[in-house]
C-alpha positions in Angstrom: -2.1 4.7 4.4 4.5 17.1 5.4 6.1 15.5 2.0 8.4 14.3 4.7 6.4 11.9 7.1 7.4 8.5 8.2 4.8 2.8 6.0 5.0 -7.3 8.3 6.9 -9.1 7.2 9.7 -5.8 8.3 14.0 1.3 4.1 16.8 6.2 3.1 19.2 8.4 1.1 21.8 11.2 1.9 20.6 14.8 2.0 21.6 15.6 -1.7 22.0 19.4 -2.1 22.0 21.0 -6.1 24.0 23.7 -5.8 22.9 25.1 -8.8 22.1 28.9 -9.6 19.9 30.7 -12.5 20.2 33.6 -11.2 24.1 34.0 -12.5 25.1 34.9 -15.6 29.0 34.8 -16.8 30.5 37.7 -18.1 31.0 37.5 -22.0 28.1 34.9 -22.6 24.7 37.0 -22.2 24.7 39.8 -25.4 22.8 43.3 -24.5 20.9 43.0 -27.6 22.5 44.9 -31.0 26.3 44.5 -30.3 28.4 41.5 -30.8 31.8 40.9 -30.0 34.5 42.3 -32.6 35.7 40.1 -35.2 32.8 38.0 -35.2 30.1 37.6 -38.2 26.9 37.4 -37.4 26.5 33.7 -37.4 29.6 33.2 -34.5 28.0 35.8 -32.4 25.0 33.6 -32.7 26.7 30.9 -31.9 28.5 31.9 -29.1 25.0 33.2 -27.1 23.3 29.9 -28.1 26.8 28.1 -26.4 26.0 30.3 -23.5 22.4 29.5 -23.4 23.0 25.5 -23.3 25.1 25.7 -19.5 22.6 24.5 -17.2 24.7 25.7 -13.6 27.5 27.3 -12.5 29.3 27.7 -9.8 31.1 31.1 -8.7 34.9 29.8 -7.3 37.0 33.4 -6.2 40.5 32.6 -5.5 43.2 35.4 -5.4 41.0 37.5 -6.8 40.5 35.4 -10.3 36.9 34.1 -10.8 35.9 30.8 -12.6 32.8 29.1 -13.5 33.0 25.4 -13.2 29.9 23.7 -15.0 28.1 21.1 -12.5 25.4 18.2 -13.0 22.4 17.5 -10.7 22.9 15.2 -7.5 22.1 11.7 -8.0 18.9 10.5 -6.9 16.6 7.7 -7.2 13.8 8.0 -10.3 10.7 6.7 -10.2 8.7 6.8 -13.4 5.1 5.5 -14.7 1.4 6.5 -14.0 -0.4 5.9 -11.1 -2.0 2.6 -10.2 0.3 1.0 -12.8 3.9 -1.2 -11.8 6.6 2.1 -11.6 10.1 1.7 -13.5 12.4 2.5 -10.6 15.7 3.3 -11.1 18.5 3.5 -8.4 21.8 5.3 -9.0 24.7 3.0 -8.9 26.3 2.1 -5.6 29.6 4.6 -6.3 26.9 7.7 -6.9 24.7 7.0 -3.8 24.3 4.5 -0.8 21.9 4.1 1.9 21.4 6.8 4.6 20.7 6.8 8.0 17.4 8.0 8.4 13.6 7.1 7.1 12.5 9.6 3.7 9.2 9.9 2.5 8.8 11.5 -0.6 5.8 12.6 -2.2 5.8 11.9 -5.9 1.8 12.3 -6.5 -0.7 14.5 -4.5 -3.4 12.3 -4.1 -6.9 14.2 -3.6 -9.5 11.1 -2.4 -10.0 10.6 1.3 -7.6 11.3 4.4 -6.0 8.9 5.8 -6.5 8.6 9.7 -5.0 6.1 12.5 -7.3 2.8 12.4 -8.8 2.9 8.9 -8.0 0.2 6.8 -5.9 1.5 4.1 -5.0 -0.7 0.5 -1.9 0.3 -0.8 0.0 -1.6 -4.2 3.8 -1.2 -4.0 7.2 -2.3 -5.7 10.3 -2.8 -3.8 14.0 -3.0 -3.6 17.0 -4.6 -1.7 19.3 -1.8 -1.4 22.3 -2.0 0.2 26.0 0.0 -0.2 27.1 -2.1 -3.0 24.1 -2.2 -5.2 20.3 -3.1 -5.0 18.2 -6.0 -6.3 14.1 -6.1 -6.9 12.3 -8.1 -4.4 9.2 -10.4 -5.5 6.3 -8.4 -4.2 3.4 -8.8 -6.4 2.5 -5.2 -7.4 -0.8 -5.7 -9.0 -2.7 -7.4 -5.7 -3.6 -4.4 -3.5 -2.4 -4.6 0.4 -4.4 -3.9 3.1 -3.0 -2.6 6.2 -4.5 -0.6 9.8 -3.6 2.7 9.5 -0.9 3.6 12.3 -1.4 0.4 14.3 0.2 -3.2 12.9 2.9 -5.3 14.5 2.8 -7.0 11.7 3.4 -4.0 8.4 7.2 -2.9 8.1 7.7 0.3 10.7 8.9 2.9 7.6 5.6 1.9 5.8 3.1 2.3 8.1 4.8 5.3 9.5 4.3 6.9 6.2 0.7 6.6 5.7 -1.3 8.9 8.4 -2.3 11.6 7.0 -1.9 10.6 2.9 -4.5 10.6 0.4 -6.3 8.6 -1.4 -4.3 9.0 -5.2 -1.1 9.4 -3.6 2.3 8.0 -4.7 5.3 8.0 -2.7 8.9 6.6 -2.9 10.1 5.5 0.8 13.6 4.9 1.6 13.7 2.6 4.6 17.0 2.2 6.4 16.8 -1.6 8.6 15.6 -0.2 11.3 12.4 1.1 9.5 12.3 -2.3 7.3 12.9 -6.0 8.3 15.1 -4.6 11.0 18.0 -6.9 13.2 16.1 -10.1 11.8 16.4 -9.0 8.3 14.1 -11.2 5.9 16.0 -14.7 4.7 13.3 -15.5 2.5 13.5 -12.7 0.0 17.4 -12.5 0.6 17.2 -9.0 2.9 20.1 -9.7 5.2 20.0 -7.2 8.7 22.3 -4.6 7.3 19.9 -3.7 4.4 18.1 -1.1 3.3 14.8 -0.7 1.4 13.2 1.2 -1.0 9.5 1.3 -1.8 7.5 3.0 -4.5 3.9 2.4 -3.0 0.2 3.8 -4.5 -2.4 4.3 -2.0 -5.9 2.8 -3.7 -8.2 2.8 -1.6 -9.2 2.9 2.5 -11.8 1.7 4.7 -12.5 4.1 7.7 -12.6 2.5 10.9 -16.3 3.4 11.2 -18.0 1.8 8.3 -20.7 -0.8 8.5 -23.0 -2.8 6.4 -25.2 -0.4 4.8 -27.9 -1.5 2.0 -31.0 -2.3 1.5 -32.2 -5.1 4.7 -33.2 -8.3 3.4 -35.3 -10.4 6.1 -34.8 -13.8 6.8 -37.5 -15.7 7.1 -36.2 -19.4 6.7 -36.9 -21.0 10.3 -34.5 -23.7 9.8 -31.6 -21.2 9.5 -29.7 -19.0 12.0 -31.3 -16.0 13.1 -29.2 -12.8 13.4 -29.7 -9.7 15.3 -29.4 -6.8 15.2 -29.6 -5.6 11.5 -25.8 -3.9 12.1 -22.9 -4.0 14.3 -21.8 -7.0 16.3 -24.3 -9.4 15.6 -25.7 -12.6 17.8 -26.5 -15.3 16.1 -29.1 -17.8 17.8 -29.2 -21.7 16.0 -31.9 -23.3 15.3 -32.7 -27.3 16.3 -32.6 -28.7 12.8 -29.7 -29.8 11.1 -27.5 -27.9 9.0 -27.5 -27.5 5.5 -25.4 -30.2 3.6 -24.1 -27.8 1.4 -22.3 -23.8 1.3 -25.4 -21.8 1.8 -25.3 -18.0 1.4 -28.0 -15.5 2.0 -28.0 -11.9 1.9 -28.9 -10.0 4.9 -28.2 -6.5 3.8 -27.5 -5.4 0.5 -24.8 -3.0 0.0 -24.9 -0.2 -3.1 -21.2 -0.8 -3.8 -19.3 -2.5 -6.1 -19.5 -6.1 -7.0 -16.4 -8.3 -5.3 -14.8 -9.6 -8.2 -12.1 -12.9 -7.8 -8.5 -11.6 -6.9 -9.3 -8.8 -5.0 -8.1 -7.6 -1.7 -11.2 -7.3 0.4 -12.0 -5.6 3.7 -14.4 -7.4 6.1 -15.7 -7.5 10.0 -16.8 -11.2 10.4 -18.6 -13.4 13.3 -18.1 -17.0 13.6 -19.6 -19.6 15.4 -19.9 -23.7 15.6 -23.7 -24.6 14.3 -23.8 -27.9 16.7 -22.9 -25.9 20.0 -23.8 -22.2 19.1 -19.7 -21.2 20.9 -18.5 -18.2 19.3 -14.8 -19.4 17.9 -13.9 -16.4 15.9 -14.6 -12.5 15.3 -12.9 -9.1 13.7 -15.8 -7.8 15.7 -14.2 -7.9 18.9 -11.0 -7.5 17.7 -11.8 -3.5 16.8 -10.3 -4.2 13.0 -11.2 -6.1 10.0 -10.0 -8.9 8.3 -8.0 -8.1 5.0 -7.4 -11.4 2.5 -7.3 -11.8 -1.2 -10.4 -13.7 -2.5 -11.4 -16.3 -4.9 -7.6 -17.4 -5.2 -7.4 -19.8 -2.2 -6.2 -17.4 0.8 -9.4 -18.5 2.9 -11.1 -21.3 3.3 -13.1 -22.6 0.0 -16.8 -22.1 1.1 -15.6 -18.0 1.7 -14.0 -18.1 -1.9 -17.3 -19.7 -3.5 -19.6 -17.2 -1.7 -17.9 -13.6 -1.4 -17.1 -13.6 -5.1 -19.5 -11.4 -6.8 -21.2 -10.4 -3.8 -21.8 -6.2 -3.3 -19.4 -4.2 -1.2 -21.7 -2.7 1.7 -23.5 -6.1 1.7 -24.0 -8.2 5.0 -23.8 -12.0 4.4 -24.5 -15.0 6.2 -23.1 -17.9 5.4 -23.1 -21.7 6.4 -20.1 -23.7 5.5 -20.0 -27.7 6.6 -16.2 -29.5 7.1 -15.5 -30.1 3.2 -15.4 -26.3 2.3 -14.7 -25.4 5.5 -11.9 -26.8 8.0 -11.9 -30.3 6.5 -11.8 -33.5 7.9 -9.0 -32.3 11.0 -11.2 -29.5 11.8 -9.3 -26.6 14.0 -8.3 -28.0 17.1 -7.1 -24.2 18.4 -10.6 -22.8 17.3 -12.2 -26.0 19.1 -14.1 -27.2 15.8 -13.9 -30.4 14.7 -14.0 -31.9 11.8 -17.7 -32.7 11.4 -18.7 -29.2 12.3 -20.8 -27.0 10.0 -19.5 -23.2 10.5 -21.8 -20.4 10.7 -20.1 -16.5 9.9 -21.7 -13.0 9.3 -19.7 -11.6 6.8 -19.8 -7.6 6.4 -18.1 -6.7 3.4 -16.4 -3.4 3.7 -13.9 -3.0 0.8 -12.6 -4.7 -2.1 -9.3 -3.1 -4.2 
């Protein structure tokens, strides 16, 4: 989710050198203590060391034997400013200062000190982002307050100089990333947000939060004792889910199996989940993070899912195990989902575990 390490939709800077020295000091500007120069009073003595005091960096030129000190001002770089967990004021030097480099940077602008993160956890990141290119740079219109979840080391799907960067960072952890095209939207570029192939990126991203790839449901078990809806088994893990002969419920329907100890889901979060799905009418399995090896990541409450998820994750506890039965109106509608071979008078049945929430 080194201070030099490598982060889908699909960004770095020249090796600036300061050449500046403190250990150098010119001849006539540091006193020895009593003496001052003749002809001055006590006040342009004073002066004159305070003068001397004020030069930030020389540098030592020797030609034919005649030395000079020529005063010099840091290398340009991109700022980055703010605390963490809050939108950062970036600030990129102007294209006749510095333009793209060649190679992905990763800088570490925060030490984080929460949990490592490892290849195949779930990490939640927020960032802020800019077009950059060799004629000047332009914001792009990623939401910074909504937390992003990506796997840890393994997406097709997350920029290649973002999820590069994240292995090994912790939780806490601020960096800036400067992503030439190759690292970002690469050949394709990104027409939608006006990133043409030849551009670079730069990214100031906060890492919130991670799931590891291990976690489960883990609470307190609440049985089910409700013939006339699903049973699950076992208590974690993949779960089967076994139909009974009754009709479904006409309405959403939520009831806890396990509940979790950790926070309560709150709308417009960025949740974590592992999640079974089948058709209540034929008991087919159409959907499941389970066998895929890695959660689900979607905002909730704000319309990213389908409705009967948004009315029933929303204030549930993170740890929590959830089962849920969803007919056609709050789930797939009237159309159904011909690819997932549900139709649209089927009632969907999921176990939801709820792993996260940033």
């Amino acid at each position: 989710m080194s201070e030099d390490d490598k982060p889908s939709v699909k960004a770095k800077l020249p090796d600036a050198r300061s050449i500046s020295r403190t250990d150098f000091t010119p001849h006539g500007i540091k006193s020895t203590g009593g003496s001052r120069p003749s002809g001055l009073t006590a006040a342009e003595a004073k002066k004159r060391r305070n003068i001397g005091v004020a030069i930030a960096a020389v540098v030592v030129l020797a030609v034919g034997g005649v030395v000079t000190y020529v005063a010099t001002r840091p290398a340009p770089a991109i700022k980055v400013s703010g605390r963490f967990n809050a939108a950062p004021t970036i600030t990129i030097p102007k294209s006749s200062d510095l333009k793209p480099g060649k190679k992905l940077v990763v800088k570490t602008l925060i030490q984080g000190t929460g949990a490592t993160l490892a290849k195949g956890d779930t990490s939640f990141v927020k960032a802020a982002g800019y077009d950059w290119t060799s004629t000047g740079s332009k914001k792009l219109p990623f939401t910074y307050d909504t937390a992003a979840a990506i796997p840890v080391g393994q997406s097709s799907q997350v920029l290649t100089g973002l999820l590069n960067s994240l292995p090994g960072k912790k939780i806490g952890t601020r960096m800036l990333i400067e992503m030439p095209p190759a690292d970002g939207y690469g050949a394709q570029g990104n027409s939608s947000l006006g990133v043409a192939a030849t551009d670079s990126l730069v990214f100031v991203v906060d890492v919130v939060g991670t799931v590891n790839k291990n976690t489960v449901a883990s609470g307190t078990p609440q049985p089910l004792t409700d013939p006339k809806l699903p049973a699950v088994s076992p208590g974690t893990g993949t779960p089967t889910i076994t139909i009974p002969k009754n009709d479904p419920p006409s309405t959403t329907t939520a009831k806890v199996l396990i509940q979790g100890n950790g926070a309560t889901v709150a709308k417009g979060q960025t949740l974590a989940v592992n999640y079974h799905g089948v058709v209540w009418s034929t008991g087919k399995v159409f959907d499941s993070s389970f066998t895929k090896g890695t959660p689900a990541s979607f905002p909730i409450g704000t319309g990213g899912v389908i409705p009967g998820w948004d009315k029933t994750l929303v204030g549930q506890k993170v740890g929590s195990r959830i089962l849920l039965m969803i007919p056609p109106a709050d789930g797939y509608g009237k159309t159904g989902n011909p690819q997932g071979g549900i139709k649209g008078t089927d009632t969907l049945v999921f176990v939801v575990d709820i792993l996260g929430a940033f």
